[in-house]
TIBATI-531933 format. One record per residue (C-alpha): residue in one letter; residue number from 1; x, y negated, z. Coordinates in nm, 3 decimals. Layout:
<drenbas>
<a NUM <X Y Z>> ...
</drenbas>
This chain:
<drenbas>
<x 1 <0.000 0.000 0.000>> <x 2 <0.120 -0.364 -0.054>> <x 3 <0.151 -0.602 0.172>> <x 4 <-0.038 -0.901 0.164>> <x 5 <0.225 -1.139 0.252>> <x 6 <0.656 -1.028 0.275>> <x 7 <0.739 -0.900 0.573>> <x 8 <1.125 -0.853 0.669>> <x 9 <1.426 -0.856 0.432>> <x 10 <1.292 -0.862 0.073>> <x 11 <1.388 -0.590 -0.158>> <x 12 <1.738 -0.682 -0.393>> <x 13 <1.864 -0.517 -0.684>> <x 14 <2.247 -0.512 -0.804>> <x 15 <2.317 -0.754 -1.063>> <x 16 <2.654 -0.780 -1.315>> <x 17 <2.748 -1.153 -1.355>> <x 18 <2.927 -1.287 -1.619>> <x 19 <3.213 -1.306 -1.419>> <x 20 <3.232 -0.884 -1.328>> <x 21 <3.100 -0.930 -1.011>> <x 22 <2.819 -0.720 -0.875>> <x 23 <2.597 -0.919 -0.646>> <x 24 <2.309 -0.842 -0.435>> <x 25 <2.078 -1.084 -0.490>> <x 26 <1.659 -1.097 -0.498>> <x 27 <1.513 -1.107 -0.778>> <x 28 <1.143 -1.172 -0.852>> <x 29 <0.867 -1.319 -1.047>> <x 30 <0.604 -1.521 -0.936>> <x 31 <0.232 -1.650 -1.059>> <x 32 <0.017 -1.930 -0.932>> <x 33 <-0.305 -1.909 -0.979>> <x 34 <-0.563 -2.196 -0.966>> <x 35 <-0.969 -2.096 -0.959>> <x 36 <-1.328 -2.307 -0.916>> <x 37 <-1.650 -2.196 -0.838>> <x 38 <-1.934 -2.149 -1.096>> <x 39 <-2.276 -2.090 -1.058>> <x 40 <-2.204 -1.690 -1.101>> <x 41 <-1.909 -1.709 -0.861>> <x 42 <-1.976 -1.401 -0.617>> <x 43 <-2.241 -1.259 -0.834>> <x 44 <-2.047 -0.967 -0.996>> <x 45 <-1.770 -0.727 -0.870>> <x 46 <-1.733 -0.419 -0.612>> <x 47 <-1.416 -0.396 -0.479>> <x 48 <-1.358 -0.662 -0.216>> <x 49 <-1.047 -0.907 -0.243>> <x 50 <-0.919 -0.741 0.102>> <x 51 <-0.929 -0.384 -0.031>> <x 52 <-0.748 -0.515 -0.353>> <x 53 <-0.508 -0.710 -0.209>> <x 54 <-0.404 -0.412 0.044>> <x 55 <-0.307 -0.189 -0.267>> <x 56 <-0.090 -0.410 -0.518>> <x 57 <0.170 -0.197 -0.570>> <x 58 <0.499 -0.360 -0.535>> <x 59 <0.345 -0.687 -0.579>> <x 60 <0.274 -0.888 -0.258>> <x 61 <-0.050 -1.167 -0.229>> <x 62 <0.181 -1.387 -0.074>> <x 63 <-0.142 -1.649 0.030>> <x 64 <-0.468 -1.732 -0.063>> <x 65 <-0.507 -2.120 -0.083>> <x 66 <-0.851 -2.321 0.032>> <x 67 <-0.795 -2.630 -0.209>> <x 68 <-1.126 -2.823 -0.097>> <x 69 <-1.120 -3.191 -0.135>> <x 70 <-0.773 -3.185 -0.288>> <x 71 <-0.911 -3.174 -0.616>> <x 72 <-1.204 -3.221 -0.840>> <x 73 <-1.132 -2.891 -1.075>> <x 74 <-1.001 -2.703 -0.800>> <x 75 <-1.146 -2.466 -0.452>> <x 76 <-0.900 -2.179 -0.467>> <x 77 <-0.525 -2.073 -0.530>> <x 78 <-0.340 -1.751 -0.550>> <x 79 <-0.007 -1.696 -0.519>> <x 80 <0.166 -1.364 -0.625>> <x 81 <0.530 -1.224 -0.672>> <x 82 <0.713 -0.889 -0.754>> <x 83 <0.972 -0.757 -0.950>> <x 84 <0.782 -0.702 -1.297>> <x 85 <0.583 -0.966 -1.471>> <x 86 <0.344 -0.737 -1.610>> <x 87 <0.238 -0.582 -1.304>> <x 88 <0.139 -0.912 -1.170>> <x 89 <-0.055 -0.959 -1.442>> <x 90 <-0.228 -0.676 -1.353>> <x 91 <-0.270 -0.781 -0.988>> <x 92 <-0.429 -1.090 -1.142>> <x 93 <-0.668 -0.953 -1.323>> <x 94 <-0.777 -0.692 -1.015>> <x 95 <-0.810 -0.971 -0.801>> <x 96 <-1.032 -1.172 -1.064>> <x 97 <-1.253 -0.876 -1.101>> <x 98 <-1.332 -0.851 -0.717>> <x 99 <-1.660 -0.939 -0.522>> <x 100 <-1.530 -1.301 -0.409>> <x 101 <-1.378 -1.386 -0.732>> <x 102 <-1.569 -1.230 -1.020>> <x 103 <-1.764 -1.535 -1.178>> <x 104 <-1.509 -1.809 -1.098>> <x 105 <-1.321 -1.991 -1.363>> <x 106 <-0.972 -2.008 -1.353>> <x 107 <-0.812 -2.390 -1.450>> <x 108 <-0.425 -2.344 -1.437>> <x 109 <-0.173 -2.110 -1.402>> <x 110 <0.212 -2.094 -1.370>> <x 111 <0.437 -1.803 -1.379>> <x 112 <0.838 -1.817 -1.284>> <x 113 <1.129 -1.620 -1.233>> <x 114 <1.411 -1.655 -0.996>> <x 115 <1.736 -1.772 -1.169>> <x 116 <2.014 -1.960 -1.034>> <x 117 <1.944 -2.289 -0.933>> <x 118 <2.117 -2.592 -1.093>> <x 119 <2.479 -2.638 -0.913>> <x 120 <2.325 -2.430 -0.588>> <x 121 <2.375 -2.092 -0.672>> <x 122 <2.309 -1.998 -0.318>> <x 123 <1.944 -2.092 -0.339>> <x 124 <1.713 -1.807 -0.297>> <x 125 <1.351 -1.938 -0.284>> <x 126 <1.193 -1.796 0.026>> <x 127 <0.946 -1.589 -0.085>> <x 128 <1.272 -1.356 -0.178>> <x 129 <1.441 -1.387 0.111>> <x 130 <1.167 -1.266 0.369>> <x 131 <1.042 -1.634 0.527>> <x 132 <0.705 -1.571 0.656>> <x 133 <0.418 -1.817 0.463>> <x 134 <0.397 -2.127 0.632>> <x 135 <-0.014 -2.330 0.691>> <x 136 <0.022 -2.533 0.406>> <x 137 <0.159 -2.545 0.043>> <x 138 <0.219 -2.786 -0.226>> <x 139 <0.277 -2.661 -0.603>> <x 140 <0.392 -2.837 -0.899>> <x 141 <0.570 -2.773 -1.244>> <x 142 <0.852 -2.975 -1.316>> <x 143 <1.030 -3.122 -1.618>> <x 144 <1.353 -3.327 -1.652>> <x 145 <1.421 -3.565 -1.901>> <x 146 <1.541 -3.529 -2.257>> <x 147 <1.874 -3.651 -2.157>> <x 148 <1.925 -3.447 -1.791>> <x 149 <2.079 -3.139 -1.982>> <x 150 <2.332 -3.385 -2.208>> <x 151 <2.474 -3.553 -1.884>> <x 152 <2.790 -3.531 -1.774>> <x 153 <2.812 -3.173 -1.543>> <x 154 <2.979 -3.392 -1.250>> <x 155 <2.687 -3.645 -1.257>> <x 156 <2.460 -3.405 -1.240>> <x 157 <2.610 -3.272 -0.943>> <x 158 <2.596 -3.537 -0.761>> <x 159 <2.240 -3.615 -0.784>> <x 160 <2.141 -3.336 -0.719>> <x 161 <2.368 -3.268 -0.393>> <x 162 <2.218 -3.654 -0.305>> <x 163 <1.888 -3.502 -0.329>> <x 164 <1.958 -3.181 -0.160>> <x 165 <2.087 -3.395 0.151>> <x 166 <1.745 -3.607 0.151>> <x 167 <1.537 -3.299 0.140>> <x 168 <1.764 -3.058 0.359>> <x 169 <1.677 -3.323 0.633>> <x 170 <1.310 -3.235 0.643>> <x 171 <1.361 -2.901 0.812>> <x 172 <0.995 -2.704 0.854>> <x 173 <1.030 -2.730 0.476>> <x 174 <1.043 -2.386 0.283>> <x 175 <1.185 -2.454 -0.106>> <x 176 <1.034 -2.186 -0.350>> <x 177 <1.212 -2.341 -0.669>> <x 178 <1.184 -2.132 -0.932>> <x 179 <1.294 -2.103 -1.314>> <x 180 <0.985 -2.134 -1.581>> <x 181 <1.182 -2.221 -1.945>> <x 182 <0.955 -2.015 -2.189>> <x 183 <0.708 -1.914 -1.961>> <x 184 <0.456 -2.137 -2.003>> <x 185 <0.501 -2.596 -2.079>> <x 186 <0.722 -2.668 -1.766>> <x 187 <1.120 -2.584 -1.674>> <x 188 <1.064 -2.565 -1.309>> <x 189 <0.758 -2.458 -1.101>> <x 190 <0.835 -2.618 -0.731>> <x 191 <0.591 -2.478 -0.462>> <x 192 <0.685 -2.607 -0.064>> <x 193 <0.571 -2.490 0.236>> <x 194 <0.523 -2.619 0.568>> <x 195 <0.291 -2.600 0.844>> <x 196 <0.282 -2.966 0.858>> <x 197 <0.084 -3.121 0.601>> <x 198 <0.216 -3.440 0.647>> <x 199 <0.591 -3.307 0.648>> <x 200 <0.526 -3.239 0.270>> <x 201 <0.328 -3.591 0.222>> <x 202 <0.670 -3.748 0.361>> <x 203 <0.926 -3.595 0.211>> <x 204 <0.799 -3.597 -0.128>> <x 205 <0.769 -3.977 -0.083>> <x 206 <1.119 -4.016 0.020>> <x 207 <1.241 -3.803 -0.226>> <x 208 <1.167 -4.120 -0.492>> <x 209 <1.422 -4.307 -0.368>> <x 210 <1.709 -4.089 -0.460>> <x 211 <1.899 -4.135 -0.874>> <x 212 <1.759 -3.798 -0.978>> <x 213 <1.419 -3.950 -0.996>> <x 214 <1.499 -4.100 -1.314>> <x 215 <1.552 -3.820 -1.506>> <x 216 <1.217 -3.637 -1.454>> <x 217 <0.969 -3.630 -1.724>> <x 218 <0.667 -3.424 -1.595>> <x 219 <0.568 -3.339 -1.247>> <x 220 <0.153 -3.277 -1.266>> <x 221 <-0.037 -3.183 -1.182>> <x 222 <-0.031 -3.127 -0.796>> <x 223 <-0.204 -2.847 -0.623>> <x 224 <-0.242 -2.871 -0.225>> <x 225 <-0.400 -2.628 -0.009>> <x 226 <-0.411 -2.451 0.343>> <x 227 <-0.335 -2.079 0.367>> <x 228 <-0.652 -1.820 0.440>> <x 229 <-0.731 -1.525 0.507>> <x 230 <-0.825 -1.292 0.253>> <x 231 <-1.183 -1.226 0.470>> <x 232 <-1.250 -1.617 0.432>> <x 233 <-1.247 -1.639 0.080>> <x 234 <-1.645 -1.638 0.018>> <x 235 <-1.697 -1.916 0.279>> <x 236 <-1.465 -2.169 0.066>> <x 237 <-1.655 -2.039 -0.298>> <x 238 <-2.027 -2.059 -0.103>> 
</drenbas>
């Protein structure tokens, strides 16, 4: 059976880098999906979203999302990971076909991959490295400008490291960055955690005041939400 969120020291598979070396290191896809209610929300399906969730097969239901009042288009989020794209696409679809979910309409989506991070190749989001889910999440895609990948390596560098200070300073943060070139219209998909709310309100702000900011392109839309339990699902969709 899988379980619905990671507990312990997520699995790792040996990789060869470039270099020779074999490293341990997690690797993992993950999906975000975003659903809304519709009049035949609840109407269809027999397996319940617990049951499903309990028997994913290596893929883990990391949290289930109440959006309400973030967002007009939004009442739900999903967020999924595990070590083969295509079996989270299968997880999706289970999910969508359960009691709770059958009937509502799903209005954005975002897979990724975990790849080494620009100039941090020590960053493992924390979803791979066994960090229990935190109360609250905040997930966006990301794209840098047309310029960011023709700049200078060092300069690069150092705005990033300035913005990894800034952020690094907000400590009941948990970073999830993850790789999305070719996987759908963004290069990044950023989800953060925290059990404050307002943590995440307040560091996003201050992270506009750093150089980096002006190389970014796209970073919408924003989805918000508070982590559920699986049993609570048909009181946010009611």
């Amino acid at each position: 059976m899988a379980p619905v969120v990671p507990i312990g020291t997520a699995p790792v598979e040996i990789i060869r880098h470039p270099s020779g070396r074999d490293l341990e290191e997690p690797q993992g896809f993950a999906t975000w999906i975003v659903l809304r209610r519709t009049a035949s929300t609840g109407t269809a399906g027999k397996e319940s979203i617990v049951d499903a969730a309990a028997d994913l097969g290596e893929v883990v239901l990391r949290g289930v999302y109440d959006l309400t009042g973030f967002r007009g288009d939004a009442d739900l989020m999903l967020w999924l990971h595990g070590p083969d794209a295509g079996e989270i696409q299968h997880a999706v679809r289970r999910l969508r076909r359960t009691a709770e979910l059958a009937g509502t309409e799903q209005t954005w989506a975002a897979m990724g991959v975990h790849r080494d991070a620009e100039f941090n190749k020590r960053h493992v989001p924390g979803f791979l490295r066994g960090v229990d889910p935190r109360a609250w999440v905040t997930v966006y895609p990301f794209n840098r400008s047309y310029e960011w990948y023709l700049l200078p390596a060092e300069d690069r560098a150092r705005m990033l490291a300035e913005h990894g200070r800034r952020g690094a300073a907000y400590t009941g943060v948990i970073a999830n960055t993850v790789s999305a070139f070719a996987l759908g219209d963004w290069e990044w998909i950023l989800p953060l955690e925290s059990d404050d709310l307002v943590e995440l309100v307040d560091m996003m702000r201050d992270l506009r005041a750093v150089e980096a900011r002006m190389h970014v392109r796209d970073e919408i839309p924003f989805y918000t939400g508070r982590r559920i339990e699986t049993t609570d699902v048909m009181e946010v969709l009611a």
